[in-house]
ZADO-1210 file (C-alpha; in nm, 4 decimals, padded with zeros to 6 digits):
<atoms>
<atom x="02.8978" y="00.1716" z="-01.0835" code="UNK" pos="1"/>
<atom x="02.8331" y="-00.1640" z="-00.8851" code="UNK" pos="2"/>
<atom x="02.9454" y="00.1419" z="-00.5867" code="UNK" pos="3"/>
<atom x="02.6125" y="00.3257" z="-00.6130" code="UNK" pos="4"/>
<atom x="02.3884" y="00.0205" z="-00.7006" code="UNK" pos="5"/>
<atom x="02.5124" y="-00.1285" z="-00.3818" code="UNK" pos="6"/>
<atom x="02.4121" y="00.1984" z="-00.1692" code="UNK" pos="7"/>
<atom x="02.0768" y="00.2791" z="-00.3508" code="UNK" pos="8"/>
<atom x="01.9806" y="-00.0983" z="-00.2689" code="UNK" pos="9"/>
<atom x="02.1154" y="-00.0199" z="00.1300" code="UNK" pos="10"/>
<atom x="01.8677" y="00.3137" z="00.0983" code="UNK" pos="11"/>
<atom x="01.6051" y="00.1188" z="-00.0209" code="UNK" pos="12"/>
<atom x="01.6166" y="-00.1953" z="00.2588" code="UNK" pos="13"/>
<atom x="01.6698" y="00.0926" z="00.5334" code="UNK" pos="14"/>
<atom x="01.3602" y="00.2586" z="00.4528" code="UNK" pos="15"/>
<atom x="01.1739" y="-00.0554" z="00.3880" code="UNK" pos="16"/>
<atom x="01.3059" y="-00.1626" z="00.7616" code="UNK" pos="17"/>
<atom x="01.2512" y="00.1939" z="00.9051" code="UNK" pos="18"/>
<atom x="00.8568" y="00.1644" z="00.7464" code="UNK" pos="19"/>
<atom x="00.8163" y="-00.1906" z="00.8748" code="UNK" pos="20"/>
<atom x="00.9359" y="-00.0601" z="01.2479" code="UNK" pos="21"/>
<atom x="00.6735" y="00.2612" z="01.2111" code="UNK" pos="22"/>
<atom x="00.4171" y="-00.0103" z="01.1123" code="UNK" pos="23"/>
<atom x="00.4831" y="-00.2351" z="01.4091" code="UNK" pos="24"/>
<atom x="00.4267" y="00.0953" z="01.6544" code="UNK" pos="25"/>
<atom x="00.1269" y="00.2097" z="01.4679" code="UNK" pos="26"/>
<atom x="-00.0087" y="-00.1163" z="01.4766" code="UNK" pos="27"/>
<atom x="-00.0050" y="-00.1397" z="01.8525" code="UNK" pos="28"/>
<atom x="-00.1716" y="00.1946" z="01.8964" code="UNK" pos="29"/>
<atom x="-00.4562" y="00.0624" z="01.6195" code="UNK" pos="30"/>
<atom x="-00.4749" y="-00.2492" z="01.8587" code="UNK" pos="31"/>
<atom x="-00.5168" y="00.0244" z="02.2073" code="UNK" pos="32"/>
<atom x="-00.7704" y="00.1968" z="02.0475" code="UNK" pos="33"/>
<atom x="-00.9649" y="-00.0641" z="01.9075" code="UNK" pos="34"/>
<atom x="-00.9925" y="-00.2415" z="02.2484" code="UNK" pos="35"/>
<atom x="-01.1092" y="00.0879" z="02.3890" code="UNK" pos="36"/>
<atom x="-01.3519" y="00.1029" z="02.0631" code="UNK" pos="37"/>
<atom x="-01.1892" y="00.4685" z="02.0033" code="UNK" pos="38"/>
<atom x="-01.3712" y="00.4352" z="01.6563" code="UNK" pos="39"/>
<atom x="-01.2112" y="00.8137" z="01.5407" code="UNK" pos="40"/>
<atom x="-00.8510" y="00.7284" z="01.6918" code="UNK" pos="41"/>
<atom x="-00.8745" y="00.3848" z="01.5374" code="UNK" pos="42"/>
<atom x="-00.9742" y="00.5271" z="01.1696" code="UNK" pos="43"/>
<atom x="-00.6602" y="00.7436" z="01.1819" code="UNK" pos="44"/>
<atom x="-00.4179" y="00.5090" z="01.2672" code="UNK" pos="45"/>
<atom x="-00.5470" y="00.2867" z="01.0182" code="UNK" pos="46"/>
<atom x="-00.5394" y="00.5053" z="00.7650" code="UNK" pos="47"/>
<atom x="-00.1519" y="00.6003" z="00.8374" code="UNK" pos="48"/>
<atom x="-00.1273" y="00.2199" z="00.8544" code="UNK" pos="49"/>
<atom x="-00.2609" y="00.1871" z="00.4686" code="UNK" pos="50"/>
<atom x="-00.0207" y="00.4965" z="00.3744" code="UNK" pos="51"/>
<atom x="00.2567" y="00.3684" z="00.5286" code="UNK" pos="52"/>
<atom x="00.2320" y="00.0156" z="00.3639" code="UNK" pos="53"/>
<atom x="00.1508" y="00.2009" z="00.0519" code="UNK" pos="54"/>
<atom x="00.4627" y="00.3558" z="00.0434" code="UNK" pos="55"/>
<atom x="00.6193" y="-00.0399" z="00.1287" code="UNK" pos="56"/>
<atom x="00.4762" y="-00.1366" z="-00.2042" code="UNK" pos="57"/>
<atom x="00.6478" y="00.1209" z="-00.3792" code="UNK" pos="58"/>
<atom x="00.9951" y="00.0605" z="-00.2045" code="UNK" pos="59"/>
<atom x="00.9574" y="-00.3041" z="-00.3847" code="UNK" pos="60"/>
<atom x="00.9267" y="-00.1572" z="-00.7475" code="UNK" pos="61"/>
<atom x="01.2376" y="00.0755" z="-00.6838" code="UNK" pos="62"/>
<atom x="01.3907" y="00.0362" z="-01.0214" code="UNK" pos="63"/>
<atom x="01.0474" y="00.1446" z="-01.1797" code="UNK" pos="64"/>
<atom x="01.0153" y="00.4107" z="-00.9426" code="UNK" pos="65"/>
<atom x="01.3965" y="00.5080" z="-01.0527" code="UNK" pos="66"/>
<atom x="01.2732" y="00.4842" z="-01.3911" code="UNK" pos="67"/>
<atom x="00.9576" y="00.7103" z="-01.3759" code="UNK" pos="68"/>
<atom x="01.1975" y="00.9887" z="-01.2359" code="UNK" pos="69"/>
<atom x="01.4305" y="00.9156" z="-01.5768" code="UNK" pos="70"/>
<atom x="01.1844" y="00.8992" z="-01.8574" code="UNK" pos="71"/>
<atom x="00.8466" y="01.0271" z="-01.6538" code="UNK" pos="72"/>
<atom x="00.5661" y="00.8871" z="-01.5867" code="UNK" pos="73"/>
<atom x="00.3581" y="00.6538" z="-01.8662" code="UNK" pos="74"/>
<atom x="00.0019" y="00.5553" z="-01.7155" code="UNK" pos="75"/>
<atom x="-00.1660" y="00.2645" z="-01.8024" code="UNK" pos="76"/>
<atom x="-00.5401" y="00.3767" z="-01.7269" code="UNK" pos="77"/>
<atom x="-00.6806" y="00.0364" z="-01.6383" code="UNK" pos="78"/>
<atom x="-00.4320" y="-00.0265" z="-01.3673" code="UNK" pos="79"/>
<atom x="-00.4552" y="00.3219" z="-01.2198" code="UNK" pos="80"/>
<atom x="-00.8434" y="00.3270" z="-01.2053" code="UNK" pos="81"/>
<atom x="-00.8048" y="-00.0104" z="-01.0250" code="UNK" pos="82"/>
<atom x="-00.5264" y="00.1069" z="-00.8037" code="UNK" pos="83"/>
<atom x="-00.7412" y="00.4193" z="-00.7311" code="UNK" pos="84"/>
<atom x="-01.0448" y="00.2743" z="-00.6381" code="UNK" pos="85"/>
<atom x="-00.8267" y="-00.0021" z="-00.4153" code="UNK" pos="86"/>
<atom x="-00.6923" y="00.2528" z="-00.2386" code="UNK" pos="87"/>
<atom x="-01.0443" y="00.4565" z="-00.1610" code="UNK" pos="88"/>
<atom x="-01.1659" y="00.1221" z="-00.0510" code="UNK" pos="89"/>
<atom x="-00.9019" y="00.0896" z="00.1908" code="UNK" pos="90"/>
<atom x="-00.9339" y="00.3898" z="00.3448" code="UNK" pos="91"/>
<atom x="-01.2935" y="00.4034" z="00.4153" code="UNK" pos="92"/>
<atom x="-01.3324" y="00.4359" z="00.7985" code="UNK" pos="93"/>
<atom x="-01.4777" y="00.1343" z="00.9782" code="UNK" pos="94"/>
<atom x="-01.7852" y="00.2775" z="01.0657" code="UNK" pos="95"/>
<atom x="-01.8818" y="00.2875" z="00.6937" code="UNK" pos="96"/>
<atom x="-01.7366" y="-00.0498" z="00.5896" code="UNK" pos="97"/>
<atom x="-01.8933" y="-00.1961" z="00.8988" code="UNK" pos="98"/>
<atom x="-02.2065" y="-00.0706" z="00.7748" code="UNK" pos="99"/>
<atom x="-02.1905" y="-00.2001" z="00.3949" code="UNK" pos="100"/>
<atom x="-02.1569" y="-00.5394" z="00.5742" code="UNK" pos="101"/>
<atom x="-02.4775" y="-00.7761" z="00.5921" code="UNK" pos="102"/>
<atom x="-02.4919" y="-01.0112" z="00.8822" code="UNK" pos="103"/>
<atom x="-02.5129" y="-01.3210" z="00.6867" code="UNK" pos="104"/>
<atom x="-02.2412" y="-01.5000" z="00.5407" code="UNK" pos="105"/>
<atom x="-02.1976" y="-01.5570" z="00.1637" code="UNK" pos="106"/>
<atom x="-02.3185" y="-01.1571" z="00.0454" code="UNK" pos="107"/>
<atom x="-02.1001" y="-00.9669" z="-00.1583" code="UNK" pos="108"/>
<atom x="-02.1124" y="-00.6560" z="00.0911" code="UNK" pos="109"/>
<atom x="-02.0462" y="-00.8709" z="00.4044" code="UNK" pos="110"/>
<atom x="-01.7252" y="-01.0179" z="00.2118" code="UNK" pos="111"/>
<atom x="-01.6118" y="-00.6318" z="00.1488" code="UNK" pos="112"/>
<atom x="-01.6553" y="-00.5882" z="00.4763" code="UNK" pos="113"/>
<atom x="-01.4703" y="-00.8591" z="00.6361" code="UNK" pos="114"/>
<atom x="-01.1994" y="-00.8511" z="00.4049" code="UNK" pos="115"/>
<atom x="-01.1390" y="-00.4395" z="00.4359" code="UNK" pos="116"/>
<atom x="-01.1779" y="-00.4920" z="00.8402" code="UNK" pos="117"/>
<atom x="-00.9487" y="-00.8026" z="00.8729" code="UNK" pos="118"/>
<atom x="-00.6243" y="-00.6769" z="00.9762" code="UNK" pos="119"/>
<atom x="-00.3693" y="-00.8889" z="00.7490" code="UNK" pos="120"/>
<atom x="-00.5572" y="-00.9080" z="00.4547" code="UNK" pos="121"/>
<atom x="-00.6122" y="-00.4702" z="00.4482" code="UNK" pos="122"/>
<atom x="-00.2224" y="-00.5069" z="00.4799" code="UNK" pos="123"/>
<atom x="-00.1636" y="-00.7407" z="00.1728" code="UNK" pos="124"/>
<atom x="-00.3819" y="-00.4925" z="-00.0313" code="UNK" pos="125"/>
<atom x="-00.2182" y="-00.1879" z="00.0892" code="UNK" pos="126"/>
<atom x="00.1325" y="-00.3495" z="-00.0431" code="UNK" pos="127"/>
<atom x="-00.0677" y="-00.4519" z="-00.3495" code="UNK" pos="128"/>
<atom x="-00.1520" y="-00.0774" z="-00.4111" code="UNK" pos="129"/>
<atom x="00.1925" y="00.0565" z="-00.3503" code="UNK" pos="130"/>
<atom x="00.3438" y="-00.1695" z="-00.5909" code="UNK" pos="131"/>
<atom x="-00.0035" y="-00.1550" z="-00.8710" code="UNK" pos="132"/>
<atom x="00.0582" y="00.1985" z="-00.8419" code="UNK" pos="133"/>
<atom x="00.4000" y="00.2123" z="-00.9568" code="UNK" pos="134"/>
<atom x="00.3241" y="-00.0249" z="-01.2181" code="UNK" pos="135"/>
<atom x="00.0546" y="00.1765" z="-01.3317" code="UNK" pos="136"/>
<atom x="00.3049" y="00.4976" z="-01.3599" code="UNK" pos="137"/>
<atom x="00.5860" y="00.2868" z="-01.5571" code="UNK" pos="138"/>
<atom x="00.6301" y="00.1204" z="-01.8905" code="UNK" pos="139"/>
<atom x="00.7478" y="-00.1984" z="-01.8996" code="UNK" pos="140"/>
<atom x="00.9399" y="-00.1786" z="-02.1977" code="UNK" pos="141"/>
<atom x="01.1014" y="00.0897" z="-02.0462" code="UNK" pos="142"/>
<atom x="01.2249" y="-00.0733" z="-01.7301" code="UNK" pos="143"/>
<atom x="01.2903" y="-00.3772" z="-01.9417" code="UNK" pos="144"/>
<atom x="01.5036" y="-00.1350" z="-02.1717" code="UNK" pos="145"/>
<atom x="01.7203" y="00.0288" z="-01.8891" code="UNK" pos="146"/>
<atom x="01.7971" y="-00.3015" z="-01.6675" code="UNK" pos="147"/>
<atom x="02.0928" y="-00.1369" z="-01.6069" code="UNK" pos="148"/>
<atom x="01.9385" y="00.1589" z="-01.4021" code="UNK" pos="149"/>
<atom x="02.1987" y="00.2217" z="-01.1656" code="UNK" pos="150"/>
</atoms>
């Protein structure tokens, strides 16, 4: 048993590695076009960007993920609204975001704006999702129940 635990945890940190590396290359064509203010090319790549890290989130919850596929899914409403309406958020294109934001500092819409538009922090919320998601799909109790998933 401690056989496939071992090799589903090796899956798991190669595809967290492989997403990381198709991050890294995404994120230097997001940088190209941004210098070149390709506004459409830019949305794109950010958007596979927020996908991709998405996906990152969900790699971390693995055993919940594992459990979903063994006793299906569970939703907790609250958390899925939330993770839904995180996830349209982040994948507004710039133009619009840029838009909602007010010149002035201190306004609600000009902190959605800078924080959606800053780089790092879209990335922390993107994980956020991925794992908020998962969490949303999963019962506790249940992953609490089968610790021993493997």
């Amino acid at each position: 048993m401690r056989k496939k635990e071992f090799f589903i945890t090796l899956f798991v940190l190669l595809l967290g590695f492989i997403s990381l590396y198709i991050f890294s290359v995404l994120d230097i064509q997001l940088q190209e076009y941004a210098k070149k203010v390709m506004v459409q090319e830019y949305n794109i790549f950010r958007s596979l960007e927020v996908f991709l890290l998405i996906i990152f989130g969900i790699l971390i919850e693995n055993k919940r993920v594992i459990s979903i596929f063994k006793n299906g899914i569970v939703p907790n409403k609250y958390l899925l609204v939330f993770t839904i309406v995180l996830i349209v958020l982040l994948l507004l294109p710039y133009d619009i975001t840029a838009r909602l934001g007010i010149p002035y500092p201190g306004s609600i819409r000009g902190t959605f704006s800078f924080i959606v538009n800053t780089a790092n922090t879209r990335s922390i919320l993107s994980v956020l999702a991925g794992i908020v998601l998962i969490r949303s799909l999963s019962d506790f109790k249940l992953v609490k129940k089968d610790h021993k998933i493997f």
